[in-house]
C-alpha positions as CSV (number, residue, x, y, z in Angstrom):
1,X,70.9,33.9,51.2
2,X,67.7,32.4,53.0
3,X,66.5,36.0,54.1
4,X,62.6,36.6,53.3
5,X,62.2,38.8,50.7
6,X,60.2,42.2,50.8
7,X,57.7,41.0,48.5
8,X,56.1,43.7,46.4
9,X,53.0,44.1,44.3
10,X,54.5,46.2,41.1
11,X,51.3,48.0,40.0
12,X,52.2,50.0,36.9
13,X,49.1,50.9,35.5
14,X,48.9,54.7,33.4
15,X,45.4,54.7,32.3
16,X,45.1,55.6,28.8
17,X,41.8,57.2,28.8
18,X,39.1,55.9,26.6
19,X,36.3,57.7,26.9
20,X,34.9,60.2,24.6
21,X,36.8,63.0,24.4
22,X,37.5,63.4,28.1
23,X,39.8,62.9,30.6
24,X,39.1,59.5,32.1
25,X,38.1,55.9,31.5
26,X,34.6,54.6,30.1
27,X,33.5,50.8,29.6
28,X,31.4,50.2,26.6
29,X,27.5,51.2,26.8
30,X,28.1,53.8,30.0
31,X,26.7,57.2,28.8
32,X,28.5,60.4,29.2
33,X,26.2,62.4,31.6
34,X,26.8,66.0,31.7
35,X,28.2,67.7,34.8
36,X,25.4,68.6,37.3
37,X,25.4,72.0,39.3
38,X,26.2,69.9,42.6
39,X,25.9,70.7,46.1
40,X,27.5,73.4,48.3
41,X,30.5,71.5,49.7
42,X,31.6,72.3,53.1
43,X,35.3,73.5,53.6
44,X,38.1,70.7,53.2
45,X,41.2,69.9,55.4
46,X,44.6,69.4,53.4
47,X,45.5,69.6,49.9
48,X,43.0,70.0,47.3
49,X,44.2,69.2,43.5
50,X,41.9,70.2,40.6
51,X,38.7,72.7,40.7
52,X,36.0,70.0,39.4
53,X,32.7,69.5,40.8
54,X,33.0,65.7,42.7
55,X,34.7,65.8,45.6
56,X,37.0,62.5,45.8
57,X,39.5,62.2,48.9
58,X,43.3,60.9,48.4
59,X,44.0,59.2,51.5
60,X,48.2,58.2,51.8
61,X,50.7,57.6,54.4
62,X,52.6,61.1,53.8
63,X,54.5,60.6,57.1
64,X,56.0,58.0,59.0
65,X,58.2,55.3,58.0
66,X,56.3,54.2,54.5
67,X,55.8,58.2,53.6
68,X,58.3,58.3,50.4
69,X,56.1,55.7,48.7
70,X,52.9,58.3,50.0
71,X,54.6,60.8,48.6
72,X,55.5,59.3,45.2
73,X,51.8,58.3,45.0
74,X,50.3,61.8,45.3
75,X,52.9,63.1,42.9
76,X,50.9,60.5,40.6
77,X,48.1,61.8,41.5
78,X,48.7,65.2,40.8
79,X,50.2,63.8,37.3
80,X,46.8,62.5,36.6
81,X,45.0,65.7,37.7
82,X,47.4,67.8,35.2
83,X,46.2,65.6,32.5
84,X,42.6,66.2,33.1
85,X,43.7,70.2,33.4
86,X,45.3,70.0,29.9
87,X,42.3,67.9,28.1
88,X,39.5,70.5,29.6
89,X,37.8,67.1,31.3
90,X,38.0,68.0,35.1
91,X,35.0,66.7,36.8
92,X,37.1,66.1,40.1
93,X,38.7,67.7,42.6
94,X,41.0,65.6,45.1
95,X,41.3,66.2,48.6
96,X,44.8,64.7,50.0
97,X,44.7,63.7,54.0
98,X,47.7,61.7,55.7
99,X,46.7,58.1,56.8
100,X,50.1,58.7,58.9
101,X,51.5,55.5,60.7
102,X,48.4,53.8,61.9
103,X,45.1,52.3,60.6
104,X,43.3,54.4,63.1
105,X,44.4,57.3,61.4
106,X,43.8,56.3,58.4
107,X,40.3,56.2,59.8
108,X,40.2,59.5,61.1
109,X,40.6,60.8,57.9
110,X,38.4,58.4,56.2
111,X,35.7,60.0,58.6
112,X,36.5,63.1,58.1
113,X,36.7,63.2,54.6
114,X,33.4,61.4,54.3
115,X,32.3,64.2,56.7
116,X,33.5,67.0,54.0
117,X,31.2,65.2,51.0
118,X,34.1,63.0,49.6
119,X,31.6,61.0,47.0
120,X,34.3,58.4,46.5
121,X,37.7,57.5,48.8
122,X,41.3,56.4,47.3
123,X,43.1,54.7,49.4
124,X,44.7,53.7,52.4
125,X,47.2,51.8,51.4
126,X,47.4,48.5,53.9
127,X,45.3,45.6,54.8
128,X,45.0,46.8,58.0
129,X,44.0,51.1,57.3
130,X,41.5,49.6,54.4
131,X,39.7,47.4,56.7
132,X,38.7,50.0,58.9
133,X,38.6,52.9,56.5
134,X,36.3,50.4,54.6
135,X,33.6,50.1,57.5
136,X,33.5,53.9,57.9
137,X,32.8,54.5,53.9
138,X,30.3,51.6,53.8
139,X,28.2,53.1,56.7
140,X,28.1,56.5,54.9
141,X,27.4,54.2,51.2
142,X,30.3,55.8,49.8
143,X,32.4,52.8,47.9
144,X,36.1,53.4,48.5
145,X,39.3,51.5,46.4
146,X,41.9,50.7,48.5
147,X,45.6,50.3,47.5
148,X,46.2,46.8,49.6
149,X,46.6,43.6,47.8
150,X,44.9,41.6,50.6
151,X,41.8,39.6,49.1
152,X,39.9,39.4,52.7
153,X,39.5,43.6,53.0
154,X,37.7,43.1,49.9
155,X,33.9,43.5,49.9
156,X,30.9,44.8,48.4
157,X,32.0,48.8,47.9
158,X,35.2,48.3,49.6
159,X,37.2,47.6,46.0
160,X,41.0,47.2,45.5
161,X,43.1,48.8,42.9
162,X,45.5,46.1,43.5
163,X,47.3,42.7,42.1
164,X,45.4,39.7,43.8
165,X,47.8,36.5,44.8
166,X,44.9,34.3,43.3
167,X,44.9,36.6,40.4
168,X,48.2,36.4,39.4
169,X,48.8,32.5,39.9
170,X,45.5,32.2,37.7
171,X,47.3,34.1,34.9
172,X,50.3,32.0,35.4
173,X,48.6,28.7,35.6
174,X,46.1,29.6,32.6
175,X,49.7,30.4,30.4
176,X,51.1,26.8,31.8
177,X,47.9,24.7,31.2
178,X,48.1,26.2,27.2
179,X,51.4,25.2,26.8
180,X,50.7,21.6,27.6
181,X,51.2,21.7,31.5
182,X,49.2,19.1,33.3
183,X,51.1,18.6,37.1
184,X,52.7,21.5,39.5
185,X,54.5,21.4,42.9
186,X,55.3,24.6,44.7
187,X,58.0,25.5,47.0
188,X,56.6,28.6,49.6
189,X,58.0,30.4,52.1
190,X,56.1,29.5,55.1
191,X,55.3,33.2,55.9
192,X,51.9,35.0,55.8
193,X,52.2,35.6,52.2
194,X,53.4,32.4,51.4
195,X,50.1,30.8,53.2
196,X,47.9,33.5,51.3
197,X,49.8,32.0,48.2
198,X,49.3,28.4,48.8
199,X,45.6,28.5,49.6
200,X,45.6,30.6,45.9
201,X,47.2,27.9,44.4
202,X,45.2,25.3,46.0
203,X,42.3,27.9,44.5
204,X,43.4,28.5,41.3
205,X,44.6,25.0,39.9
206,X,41.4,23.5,39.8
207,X,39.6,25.9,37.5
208,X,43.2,26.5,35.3
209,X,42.8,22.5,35.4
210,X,46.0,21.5,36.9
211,X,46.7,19.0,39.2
212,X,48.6,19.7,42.6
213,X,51.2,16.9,43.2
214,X,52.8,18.6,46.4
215,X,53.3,21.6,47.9
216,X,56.2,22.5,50.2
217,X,56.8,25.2,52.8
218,X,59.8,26.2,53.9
219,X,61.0,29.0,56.1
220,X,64.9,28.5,56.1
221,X,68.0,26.9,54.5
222,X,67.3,23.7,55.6
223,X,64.1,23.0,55.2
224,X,64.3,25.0,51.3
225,X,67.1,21.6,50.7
226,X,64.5,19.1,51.7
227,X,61.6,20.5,49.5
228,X,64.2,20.1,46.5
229,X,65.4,16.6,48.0
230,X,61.2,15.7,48.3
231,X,60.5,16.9,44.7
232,X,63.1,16.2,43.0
233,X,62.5,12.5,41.9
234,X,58.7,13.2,41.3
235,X,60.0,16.0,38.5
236,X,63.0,13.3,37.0
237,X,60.1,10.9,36.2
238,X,57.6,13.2,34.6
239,X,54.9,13.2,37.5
240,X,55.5,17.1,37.8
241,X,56.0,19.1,34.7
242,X,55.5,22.5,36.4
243,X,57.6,23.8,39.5
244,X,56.1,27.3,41.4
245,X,58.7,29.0,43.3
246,X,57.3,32.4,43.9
247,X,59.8,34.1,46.4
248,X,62.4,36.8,44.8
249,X,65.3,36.6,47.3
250,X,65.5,33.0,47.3
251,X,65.0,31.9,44.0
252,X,68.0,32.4,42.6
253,X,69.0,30.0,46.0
254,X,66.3,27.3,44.4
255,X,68.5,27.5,40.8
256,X,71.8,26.6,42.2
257,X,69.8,23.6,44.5
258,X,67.5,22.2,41.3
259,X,70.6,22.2,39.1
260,X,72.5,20.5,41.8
261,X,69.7,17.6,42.1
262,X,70.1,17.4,38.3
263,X,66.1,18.0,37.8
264,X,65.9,18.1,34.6
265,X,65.4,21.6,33.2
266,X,64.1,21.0,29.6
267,X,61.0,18.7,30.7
268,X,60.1,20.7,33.6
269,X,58.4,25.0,33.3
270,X,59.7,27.0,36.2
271,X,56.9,29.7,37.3
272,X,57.7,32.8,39.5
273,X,55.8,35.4,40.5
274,X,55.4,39.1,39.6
275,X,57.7,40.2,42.4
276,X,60.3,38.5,40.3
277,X,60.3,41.5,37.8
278,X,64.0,43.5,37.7
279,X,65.1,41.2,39.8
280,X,69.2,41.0,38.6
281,X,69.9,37.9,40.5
282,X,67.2,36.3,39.4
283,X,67.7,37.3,35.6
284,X,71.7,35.9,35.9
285,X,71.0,32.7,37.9
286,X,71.3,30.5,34.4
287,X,69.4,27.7,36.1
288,X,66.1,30.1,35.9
289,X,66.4,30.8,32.2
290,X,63.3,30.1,30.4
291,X,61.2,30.3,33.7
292,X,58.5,32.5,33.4
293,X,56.2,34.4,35.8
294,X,52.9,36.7,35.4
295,X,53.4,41.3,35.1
296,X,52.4,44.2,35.0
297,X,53.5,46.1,31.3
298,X,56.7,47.7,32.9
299,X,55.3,49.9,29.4
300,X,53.3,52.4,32.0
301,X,55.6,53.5,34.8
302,X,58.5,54.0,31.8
303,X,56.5,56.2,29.9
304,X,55.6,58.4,33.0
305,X,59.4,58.5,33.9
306,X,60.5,61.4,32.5
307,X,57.3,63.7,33.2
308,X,57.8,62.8,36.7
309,X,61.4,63.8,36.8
310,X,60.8,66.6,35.2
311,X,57.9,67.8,37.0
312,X,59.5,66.6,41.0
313,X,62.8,65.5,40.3
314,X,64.4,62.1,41.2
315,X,62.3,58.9,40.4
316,X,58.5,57.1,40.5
317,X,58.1,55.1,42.9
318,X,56.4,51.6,41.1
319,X,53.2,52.5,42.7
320,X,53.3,55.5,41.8
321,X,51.1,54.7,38.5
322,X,48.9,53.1,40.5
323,X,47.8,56.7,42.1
324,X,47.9,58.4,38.8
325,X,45.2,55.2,37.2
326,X,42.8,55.4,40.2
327,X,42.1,59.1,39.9
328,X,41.6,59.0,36.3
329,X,39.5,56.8,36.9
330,X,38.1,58.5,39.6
331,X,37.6,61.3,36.8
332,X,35.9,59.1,34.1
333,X,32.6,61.4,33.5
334,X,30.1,57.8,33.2
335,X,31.0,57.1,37.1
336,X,31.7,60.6,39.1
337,X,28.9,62.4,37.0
338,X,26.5,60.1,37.6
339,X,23.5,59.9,39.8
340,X,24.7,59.2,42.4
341,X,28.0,59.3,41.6
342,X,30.3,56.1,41.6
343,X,27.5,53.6,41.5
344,X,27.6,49.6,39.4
345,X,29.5,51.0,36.7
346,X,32.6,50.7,38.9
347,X,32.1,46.9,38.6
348,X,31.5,46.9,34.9
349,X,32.1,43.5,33.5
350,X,33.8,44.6,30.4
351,X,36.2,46.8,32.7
352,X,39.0,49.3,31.6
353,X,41.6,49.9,29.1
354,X,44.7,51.3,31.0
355,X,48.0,51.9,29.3
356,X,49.4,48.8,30.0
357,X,46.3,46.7,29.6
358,X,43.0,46.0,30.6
359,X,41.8,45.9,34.3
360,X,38.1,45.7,36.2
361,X,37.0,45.4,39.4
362,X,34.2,42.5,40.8
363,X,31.2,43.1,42.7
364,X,32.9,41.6,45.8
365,X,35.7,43.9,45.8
366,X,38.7,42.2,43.9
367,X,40.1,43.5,42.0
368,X,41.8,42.2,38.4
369,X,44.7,43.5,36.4
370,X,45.4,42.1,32.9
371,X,49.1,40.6,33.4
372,X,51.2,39.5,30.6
373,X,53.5,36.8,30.8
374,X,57.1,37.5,31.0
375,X,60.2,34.8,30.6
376,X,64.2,34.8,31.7
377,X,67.1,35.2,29.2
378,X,69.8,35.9,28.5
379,X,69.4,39.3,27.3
380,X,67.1,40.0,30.8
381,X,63.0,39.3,30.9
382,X,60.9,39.5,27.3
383,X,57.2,39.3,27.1
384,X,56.2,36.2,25.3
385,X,52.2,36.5,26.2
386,X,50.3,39.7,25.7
387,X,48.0,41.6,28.6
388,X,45.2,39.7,29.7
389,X,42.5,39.2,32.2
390,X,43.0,35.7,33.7
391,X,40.1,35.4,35.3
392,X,40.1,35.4,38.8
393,X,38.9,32.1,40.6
394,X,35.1,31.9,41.6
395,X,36.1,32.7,45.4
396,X,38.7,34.4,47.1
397,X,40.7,32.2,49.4
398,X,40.7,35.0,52.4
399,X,44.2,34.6,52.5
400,X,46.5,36.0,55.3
401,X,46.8,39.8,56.0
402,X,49.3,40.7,53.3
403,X,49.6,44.4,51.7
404,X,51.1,45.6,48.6
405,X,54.5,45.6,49.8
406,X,57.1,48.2,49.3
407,X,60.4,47.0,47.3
408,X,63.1,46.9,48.9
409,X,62.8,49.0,51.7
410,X,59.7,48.4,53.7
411,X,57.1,45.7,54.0
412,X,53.3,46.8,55.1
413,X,51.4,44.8,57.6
């Protein structure tokens, strides 16, 4: 019952394009350049999707343990790249190399894509492959958007396509401090990611203008009892009026121990995090209803279902929208058709429309997702707060090296 979960980042974002008539994404007040003749491009190695101008390199783990979810990505990817087909808007073409099992392969490819005349890099996926891959593209000035959810890979031209820890309490926090919530106490696994989501919740609680009253870590049975036993009297006599317990295979565990200490329920707003989406024990635990924890629009990767069965067979992965928004955006004619190509409109303040909501990226790499707010019932998880950006805090906590993780089968390090 007290087994760590394999958390996961559930990224579903299907960019509905909003620029002008083509295939791809615009922010407000870019213009729409026309496509330039371009250089000669030397040969490629691997794949190559599309037949437009900009070079852009896909880089996935297609092999190894972790190469399903690769797989499932590019498959988005070449969704994305039969959209732009259909619209006449190709100003792309992708080049797809295997980051294989290792970040120093995922380097290799880095290089050598850069080498080829990749103007902008997708990918890798974890902390680890983006850090390096990151230091390669920056030496060449090529910015590159990685797939990992860890804050500290994040830099100037190293961007990630990615839900933030600090982002994602912020939009949990902002919905509790509108609904009257002054005082929150956490209970965290006292794992990497559970650091990396403390020092976020030490971050964001200040700005959302709540108060920390305690925050306990716990990495087993017995220690999980004594947070409850520790907390328990502060939320019967009103000190806390908002309890975060962010971990997806043991909070169901927390509802049977909070009921048991007879907190009581009605005074006090149980937050989770995204990872608790589709999450069946959570959703019948009857302790947990009314708690309520920050999403991605599952809107995105439902609509995309059937085109990917149809077109592969079998089923999306969750991140598999994730490949099919970055290269539309990768396509949006403002950024690869400038001069140079990919340059501050990337970091556009006003951001992005995808299909299910808004999203931008910030000058020092973090990147934001507009996250609606989701709540238990009976009848399963409802939205009861619309896609917004939260705003992330002024500064990234650094966090622990944690990736986007892989539900249920694998966990990236």
């Amino acid at each position: 019952m007290w087994t760590r979960a394999l958390l996961s980042v559930v990224l579903l974002l299907a960019v509905a394009a909003c620029s002008t008539g083509q295939t791809g994404m615009t922010a407000p007040g870019l213009a729409q350049p026309t496509a330039p003749a371009g250089p000669v491009l030397a040969p490629a190695q691997g794949e190559i999707i599309g037949t437009g101008p900009v070079r852009v390199a896909l880089i996935l783990p297609l092999s190894g343990n972790t190469g399903a979810v690769g797989r499932a990505m590019l498959n988005g990817a070449r969704l994305a790249m039969d959209e732009t087909a259909r619209t006449g808007g190709q100003h792309i073409h992708v080049v797809v190399k295997d980051s294989g099992t290792g970040p120093e392969t995922a380097r290799t490819a880095t290089q050598q894509a850069l080498a080829e005349g990749a103007e902008l890099i997708l990918g890798p996926l974890t902390a680890d492959a983006v850090g390096l891959a990151g230091a390669i593209a920056k030496s060449y000035d090529t910015p590159l958007i990685g797939f990992s959810s860890t804050a500290s890979v994040a830099t100037d031209g190293v961007y990630l396509l990615s839900v933030l820890p600090e982002a994602e309490i912020m939009r949990a926090l902002t919905y509790a401090r509108a609904q009257g919530r002054n005082t929150i106490a956490a209970i965290i696994p006292d794992t990497p990611l559970g650091n990396a989501q403390a020092d976020a919740l030490r971050l964001a609680a200040g700005e959302a203008g709540m108060q920390i009253v305690a925050i306990e870590m716990f990495d087993g049975e017995a220690r999980a009892r004594t947070a409850v036993e520790r907390l328990a009297p502060a939320m019967r006599s009103n000190l806390v009026d908002t309890l975060y317990i962010p971990d997806r295979a043991t909070a169901p565990s927390f509802g049977i121990l909070l009921d048991a200490a007879r907190l009581p329920r009605e005074r006090v707003l149980i937050v989770g995090s995204a990872d608790w989406e589709g999450d069946a024990a959570i959703l019948n635990q009857p302790f947990l209803a009314g708690a309520v924890y920050p999403a991605i629009d599952p809107a995105g990767l439902e609509a995309l279902t059937p085109i990917y069965r149809s077109r592969f067979g079998g089923e999306p992965h969750q991140l598999t929208t994730l490949a099919y928004s970055a290269v539309l955006l990768a396509n949006t004619p403002s950024l690869s058709l400038a001069m140079p190509p990919y340059g501050t409109g990337l970091v556009s303040p006003v951001g992005f429309t995808g299909r299910d909501g808004p999203f931008r990226l910030h000058f020092d790499g973090r990147g934001e997702y507009g996250l609606v707010m989701r709540q238990v019932g009976a009848q399963g998880a409802v939205t009861i707060d619309a896609a917004r950006l939260g705003g992330l805090p002024l500064a990234s906590s650094g966090g622990a090296s944690i990736d986007a993780g892989i539900p249920p089968a694998a966990e990236f390090r």
